[in-house]
N, C-alpha and C positions, 0 to 999 in steps of 0.2 A: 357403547363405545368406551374405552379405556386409553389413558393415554399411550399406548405402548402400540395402540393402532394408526396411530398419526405421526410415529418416528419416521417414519420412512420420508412420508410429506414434511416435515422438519430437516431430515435431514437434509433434502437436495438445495435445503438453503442454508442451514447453521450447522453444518456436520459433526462439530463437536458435541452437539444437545440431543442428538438423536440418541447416542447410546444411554445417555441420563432416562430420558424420556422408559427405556425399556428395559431399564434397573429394577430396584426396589420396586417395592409400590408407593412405601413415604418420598421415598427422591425423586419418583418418576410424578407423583402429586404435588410436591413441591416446586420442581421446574417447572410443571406446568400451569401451576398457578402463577407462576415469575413472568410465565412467558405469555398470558394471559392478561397482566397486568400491565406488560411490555405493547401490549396489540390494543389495549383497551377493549378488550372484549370480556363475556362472562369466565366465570371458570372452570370451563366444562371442554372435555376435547373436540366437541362439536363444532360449539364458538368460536374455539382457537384455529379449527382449520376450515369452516366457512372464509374467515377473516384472509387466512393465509392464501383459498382459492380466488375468492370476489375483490380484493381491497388488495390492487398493486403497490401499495404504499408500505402493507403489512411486512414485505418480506423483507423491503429497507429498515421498518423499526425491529423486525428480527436480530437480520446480521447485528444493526446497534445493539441491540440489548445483548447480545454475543459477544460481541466485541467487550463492550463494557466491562463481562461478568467475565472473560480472558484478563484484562488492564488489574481488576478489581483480584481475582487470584494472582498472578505476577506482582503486586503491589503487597501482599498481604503474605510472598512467599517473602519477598525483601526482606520486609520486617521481621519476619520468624529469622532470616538468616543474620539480620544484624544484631537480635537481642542474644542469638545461641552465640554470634562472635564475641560481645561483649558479655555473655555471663564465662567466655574462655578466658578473656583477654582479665576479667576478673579475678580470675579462678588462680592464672599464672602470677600473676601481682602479688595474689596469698599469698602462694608457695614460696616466690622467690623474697618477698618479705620474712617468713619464716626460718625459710634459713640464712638469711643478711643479720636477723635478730641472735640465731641458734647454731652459728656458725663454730664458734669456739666453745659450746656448753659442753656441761659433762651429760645431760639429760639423755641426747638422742641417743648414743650410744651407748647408755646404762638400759633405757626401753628396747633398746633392740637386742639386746643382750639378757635381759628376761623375758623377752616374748619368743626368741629361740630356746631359752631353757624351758620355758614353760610349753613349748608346740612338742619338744623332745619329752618331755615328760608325761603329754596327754597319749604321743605317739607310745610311748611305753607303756603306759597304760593300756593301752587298745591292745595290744598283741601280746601283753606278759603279763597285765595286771591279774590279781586272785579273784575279783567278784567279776568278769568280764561278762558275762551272761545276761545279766539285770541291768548295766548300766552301758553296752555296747551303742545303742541307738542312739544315747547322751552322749558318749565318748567321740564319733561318729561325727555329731552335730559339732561338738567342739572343734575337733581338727578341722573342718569343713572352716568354722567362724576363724577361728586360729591360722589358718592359714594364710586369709586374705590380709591380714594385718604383719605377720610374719613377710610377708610378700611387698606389702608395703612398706617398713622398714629397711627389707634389704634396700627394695629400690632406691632408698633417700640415698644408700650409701654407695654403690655403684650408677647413680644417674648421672649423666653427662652435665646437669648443672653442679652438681658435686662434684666432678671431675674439673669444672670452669673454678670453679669456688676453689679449691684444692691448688691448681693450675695459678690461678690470679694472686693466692697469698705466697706460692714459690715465688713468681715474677717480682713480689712487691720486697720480697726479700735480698730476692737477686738484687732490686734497683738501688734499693738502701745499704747495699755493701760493694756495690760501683761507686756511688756519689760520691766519697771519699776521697778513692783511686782516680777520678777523672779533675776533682778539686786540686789534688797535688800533682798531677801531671801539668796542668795549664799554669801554677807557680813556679814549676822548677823552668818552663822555657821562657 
C-alpha cells in the first residue's frame, strides 16, 4: 500500500491533503509522515488509515493538524507578503532619495546622453559596421545589455516623479516670486 491509496480515505475528512497525498512521491511521503505524526501512529499508510477507521478521535486530530498546516501557510504567505512590501517600500526611498540628492546635477544627464550615443553607435555597428560577420553575436548581445540601461535612463527623465520633481521646483518658484507681490499689497491697504 502506498500513500496515494488512502487519499480518498483522507480526503472525506481533510480535503485539502488528499490531493498532496497523490502528488509526488517525496510530497505525498512527506504529508504522510506529517499526518502520521498528527494520529500518533507508525509511518506507514497502513497505520495512518487503521487509525483513521478504528480511533474516532483520529479524524478530529486530522482536520486539527489541517487546520493548523492552513493557519501555518496563510501565516507564512503574510510574511513573504510584508517583506516583498517592504523591500518595495525600500527600494522607492532609494530612488526618490537619488534623485532629491541628483536633482540639479549635471551627471544624469550627461549618462544618458552617452549611453544613447553609445546604444546609436553599437546599433550602427550591427547593420553598417565592416567586420559584421565575426563580431554580430557580440554586437547582438551588447544592444540587448545596452538597451535595458538605455531604457532606464530615459525612464528617470520622462517618469512621473521627474515630472512631480520638475512640477514642485516651477511651483516653488512661482511661490517665491508671489511672496513679494502679496508683501506689498497688504502695506499699500
Amino acid at each position: 500500500m502506498d500513500w496515494k491509496s488512502i487519499s480518498g480515505t483522507v480526503g472525506t475528512i481533510a480535503g485539502a491533503v488528499a490531493p498532496l497525498l497523490g502528488g509526488p512521491i517525496g510530497l505525498a511521503v512527506s504529508i504522510g509522515s506529517q499526518i502520521a505524526g498528527a494520529l500518533g501512529t507508525d509511518n506507514t499508510p497502513e497505520a495512518v488509515q487503521a487509525a483513521l477507521r478504528n480511533d474516532p478521535n483520529a479524524a478530529l486530530k486530522l482536520q486539527e493538524w489541517a487546520q493548523q498546516e492552513r493557519e501555518q501557510i496563510r501565516q507564512a504567505n503574510i510574511e513573504l507578503q510584508r517583506i516583498a512590501l517592504d523591500e518595495y517600500k525600500a527600494d522607492l526611498a532609494d530612488r526618490q532619495n537619488a534623485r532629491s540628492e541628483h536633482k540639479d546635477h549635471w551627471m544624469p544627464a550627461t549618462l544618458t546622453l552617452v549611453l544613447l550615443w553609445l546604444f546609436a553607435a553599437v546599433l550602427w555597428a550591427l547593420f553598417y559596421g565592416p567586420v559584421i560577420e565575426g563580431n554580430r553575436d557580440l554586437i547582438v548581445y551588447l544592444v540587448g545589455n545596452l538597451f535595458t540601461l538605455v531604457a532606464g535612463a530615459v525612464t528617470y527623465w520622462v517618469s512621473s516623479t521627474k515630472e512631480s520633481s520638475d512640477k514642485d521646483k516651477v511651483m516653488g518658484l512661482l511661490k517665491q516670486s508671489n511672496t513679494p507681490t502679496l508683501a506689498n499689497n497688504k502695506e499699500s491697504s
